[in-house]
C-alpha positions, 0 to 999 in steps of 0.5 A, spaced: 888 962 496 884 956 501 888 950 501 883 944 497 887 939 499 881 935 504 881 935 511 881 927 511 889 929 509 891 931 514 896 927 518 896 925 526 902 925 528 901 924 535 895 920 539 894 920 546 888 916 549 886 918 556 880 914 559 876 917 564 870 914 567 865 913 562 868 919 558 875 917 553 879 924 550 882 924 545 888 928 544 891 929 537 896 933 534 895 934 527 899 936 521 896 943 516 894 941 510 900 942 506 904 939 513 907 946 515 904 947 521 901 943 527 894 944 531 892 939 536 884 937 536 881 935 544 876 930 542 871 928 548 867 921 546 861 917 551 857 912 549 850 915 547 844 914 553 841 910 546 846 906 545 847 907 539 853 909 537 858 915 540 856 923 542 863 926 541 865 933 542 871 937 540 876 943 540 881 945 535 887 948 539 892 952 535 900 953 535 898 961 538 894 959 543 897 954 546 900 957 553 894 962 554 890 955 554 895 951 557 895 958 563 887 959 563 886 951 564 892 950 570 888 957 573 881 953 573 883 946 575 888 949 581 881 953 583 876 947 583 882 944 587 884 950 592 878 954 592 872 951 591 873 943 593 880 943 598 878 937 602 876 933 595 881 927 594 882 928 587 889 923 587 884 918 588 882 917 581 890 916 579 890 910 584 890 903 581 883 900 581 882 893 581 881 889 575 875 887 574 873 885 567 866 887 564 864 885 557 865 893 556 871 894 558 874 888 555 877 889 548 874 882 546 867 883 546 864 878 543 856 878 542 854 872 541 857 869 547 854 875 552 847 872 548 848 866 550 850 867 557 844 872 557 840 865 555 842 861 560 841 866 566 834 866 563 832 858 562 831 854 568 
């Protein structure tokens, strides 16, 4: 017999936000619905090129599967690097970056100052 308990039940026990570029993942390990057993989901979130809200997409990763996953990914990830692009620097995207503060990255994002601003660029 399924279980009715609604999926919003389902407790998030752990989160981890990785932001990569334009694009933010989401790694989530989720409880079942009766708590006995974890999963993890894998959300990948971008800005839609309308701008009105968020495309997502996501995968649902199982207790089962998690080596040969784990196993086929490092495989994939070392034969972009090894094979296919050897001479990439892909450490460069670890280095600190410096601090530059855009309307979007900054967690205080305030619509009425930007129009403003937006306003006194515009008058003479």
């Amino acid at each position: 017999m399924e279980d009715s308990t609604p999926r919003q039940n389902r407790e998030e026990v752990f989160s981890k936000r990785v932001k990569a570029g334009k694009r933010t993942y989401f790694i989530d390990v989720k409880s079942t619905n009766k708590g006995e057993d974890f999963f993890i989901a894998i959300t990948e979130s971008k800005k839609r090129f309308d701008g009105f809200g968020y495309e997502k997409h996501k995968i649902f990763l199982y207790k089962e599967d998690f080596n040969k996953f784990t196993t086929g990914l490092t495989e994939a990830i070392d034969h972009v690097k090894t094979q296919l692009m050897p001479e990439y620097d892909f450490d460069m995207y670890n280095r600190e970056q410096p601090a530059i503060e855009t309307a979007e990255a900054s967690d205080e994002f305030d619509i009425d100052k930007e129009l403003s601003n937006l306003k006194n660029d515009f008058e003479y």
